[in-house]
C-alpha positions as CSV (number, residue, x, y, z in Angstrom):
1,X,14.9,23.0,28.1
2,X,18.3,22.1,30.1
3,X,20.3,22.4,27.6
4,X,18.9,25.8,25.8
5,X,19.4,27.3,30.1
6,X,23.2,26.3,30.1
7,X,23.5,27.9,26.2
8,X,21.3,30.7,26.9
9,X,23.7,31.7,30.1
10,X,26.9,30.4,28.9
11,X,27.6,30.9,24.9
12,X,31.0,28.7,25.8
13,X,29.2,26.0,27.1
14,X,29.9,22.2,25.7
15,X,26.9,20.2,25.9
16,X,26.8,16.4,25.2
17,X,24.1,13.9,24.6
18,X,25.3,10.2,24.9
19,X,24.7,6.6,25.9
20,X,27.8,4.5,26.5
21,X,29.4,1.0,28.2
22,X,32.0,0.5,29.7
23,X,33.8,-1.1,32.5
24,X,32.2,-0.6,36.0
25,X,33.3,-1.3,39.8
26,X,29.3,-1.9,40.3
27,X,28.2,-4.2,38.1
28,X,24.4,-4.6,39.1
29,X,24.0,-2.5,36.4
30,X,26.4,-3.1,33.8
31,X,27.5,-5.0,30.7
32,X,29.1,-7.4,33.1
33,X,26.1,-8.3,35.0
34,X,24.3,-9.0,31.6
35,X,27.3,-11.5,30.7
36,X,26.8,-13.1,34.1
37,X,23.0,-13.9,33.6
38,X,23.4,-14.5,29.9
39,X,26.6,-17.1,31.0
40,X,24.3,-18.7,34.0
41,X,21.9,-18.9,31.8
42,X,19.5,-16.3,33.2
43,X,16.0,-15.4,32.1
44,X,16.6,-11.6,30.7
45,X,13.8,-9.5,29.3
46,X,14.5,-6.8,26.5
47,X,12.7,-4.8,24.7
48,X,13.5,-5.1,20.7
49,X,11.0,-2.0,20.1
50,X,14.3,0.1,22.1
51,X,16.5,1.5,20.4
52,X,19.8,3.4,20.7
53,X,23.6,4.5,19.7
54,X,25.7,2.7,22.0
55,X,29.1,3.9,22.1
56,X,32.0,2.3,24.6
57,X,33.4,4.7,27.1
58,X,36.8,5.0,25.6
59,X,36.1,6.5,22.1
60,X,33.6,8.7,24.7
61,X,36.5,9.5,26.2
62,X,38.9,10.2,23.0
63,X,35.9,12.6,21.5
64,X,35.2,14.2,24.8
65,X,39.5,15.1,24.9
66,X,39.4,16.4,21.3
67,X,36.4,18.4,21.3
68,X,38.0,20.1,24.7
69,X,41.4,20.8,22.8
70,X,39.5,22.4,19.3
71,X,37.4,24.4,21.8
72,X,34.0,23.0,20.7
73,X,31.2,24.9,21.9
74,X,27.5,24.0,21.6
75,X,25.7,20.8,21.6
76,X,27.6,17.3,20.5
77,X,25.9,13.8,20.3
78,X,28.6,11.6,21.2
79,X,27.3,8.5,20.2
80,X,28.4,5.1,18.2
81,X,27.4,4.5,14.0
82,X,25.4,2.4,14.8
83,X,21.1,2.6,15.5
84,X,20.6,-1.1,17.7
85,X,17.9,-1.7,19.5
86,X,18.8,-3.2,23.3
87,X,18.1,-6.6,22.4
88,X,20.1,-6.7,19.4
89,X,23.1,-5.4,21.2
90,X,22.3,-8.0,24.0
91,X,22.7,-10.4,21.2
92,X,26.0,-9.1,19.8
93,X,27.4,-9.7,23.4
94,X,26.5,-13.1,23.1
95,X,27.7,-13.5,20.5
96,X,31.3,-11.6,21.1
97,X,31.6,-13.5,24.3
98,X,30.7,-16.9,22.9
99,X,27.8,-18.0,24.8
100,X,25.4,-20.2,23.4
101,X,22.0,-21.4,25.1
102,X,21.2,-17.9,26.4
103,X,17.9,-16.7,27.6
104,X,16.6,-13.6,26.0
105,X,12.8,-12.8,26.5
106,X,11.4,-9.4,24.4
107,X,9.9,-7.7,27.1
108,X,8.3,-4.6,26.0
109,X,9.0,-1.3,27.5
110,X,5.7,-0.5,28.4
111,X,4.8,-3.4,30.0
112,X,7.3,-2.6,32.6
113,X,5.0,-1.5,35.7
114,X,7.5,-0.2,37.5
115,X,8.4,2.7,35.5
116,X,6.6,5.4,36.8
117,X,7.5,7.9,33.5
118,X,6.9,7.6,29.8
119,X,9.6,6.2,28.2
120,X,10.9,7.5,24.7
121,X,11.5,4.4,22.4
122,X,14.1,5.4,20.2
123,X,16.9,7.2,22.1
124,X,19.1,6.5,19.1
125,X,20.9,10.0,17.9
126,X,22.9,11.1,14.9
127,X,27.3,11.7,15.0
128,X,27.4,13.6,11.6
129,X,28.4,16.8,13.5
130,X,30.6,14.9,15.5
131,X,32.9,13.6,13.2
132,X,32.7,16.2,10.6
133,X,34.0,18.8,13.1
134,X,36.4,16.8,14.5
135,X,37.5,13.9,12.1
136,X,37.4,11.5,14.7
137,X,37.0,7.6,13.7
138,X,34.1,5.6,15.3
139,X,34.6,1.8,14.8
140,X,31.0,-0.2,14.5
141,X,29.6,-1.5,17.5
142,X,30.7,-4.6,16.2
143,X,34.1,-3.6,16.6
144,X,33.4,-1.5,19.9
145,X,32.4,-5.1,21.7
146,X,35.6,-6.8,20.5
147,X,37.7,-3.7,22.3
148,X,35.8,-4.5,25.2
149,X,36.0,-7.5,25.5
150,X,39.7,-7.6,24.8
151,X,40.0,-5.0,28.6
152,X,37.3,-6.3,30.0
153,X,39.0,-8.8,32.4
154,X,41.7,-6.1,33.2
155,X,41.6,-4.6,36.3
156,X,40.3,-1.0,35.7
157,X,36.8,0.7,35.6
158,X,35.1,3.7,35.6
């Protein structure tokens, strides 16, 4: 209903849906905290029912800076290729980042009592208008996680 407001009183409006990592000054809630336990060997819960279209903050960034300069108007899902559920990405972090003897626990969603609100399971969205309207080259998430890991120990963040 947001989103019809905004393009209902602003025709020009850019609207996008995402869900992205990246590098973080806070990291109680970040990719880096999730190394930290999965290095110290931390008991993590995910849910492998959860799924989504993870994307890292720079090609976010790069699409965000070319749909700007070709005007783009309407709603964008600026998302990654590919349709992971949390847990699987926790395990392609593992595995990027070479740790071995890892604890991962499926925990699902809604078992979680301290969600107050419904959750929606699949969050995962479609790029197809994305990259047909702007040409733009989204690598894997495979390929995502080695970027990421290749800055991830310089010293910048978001």
């Amino acid at each position: 209903m947001a989103e019809k407001g905004v393009l209902f009183n602003n025709k020009n409006a850019l609207i996008l849906r995402t869900n992205f990592f990246g590098h973080y000054k806070n990291n109680t809630k970040s990719i880096r905290n999730l190394i930290f336990n999965l290095k110290n060997k931390k008991k993590i819960s995910m849910d492998k029912s959860y799924f989504f279209t993870p994307i890292y903050t720079f090609f976010l960034v790069e699409a965000l800076l070319i749909l700007i300069k070709k005007n783009k108007r309407g709603i964008f899902n600026v998302v990654g290729n590919d349709r992971i559920s949390k847990y699987q990405f926790l395990l392609l972090i593992a595995k990027q980042f070479k740790i071995k003897n890892y604890k991962i626990k499926n925990f699902p969603l809604e078992k979680n009592f301290r969600l107050l609100a419904k959750r929606c399971k699949d969050l995962s969205l479609s790029n197809s208008k994305l990259k047909k309207e702007t040409r733009i080259k989204i690598p894997g998430i495979k390929k995502q996680l080695i970027l990421f890991k290749k800055f991830e120990n310089k010293n910048f963040s978001f």
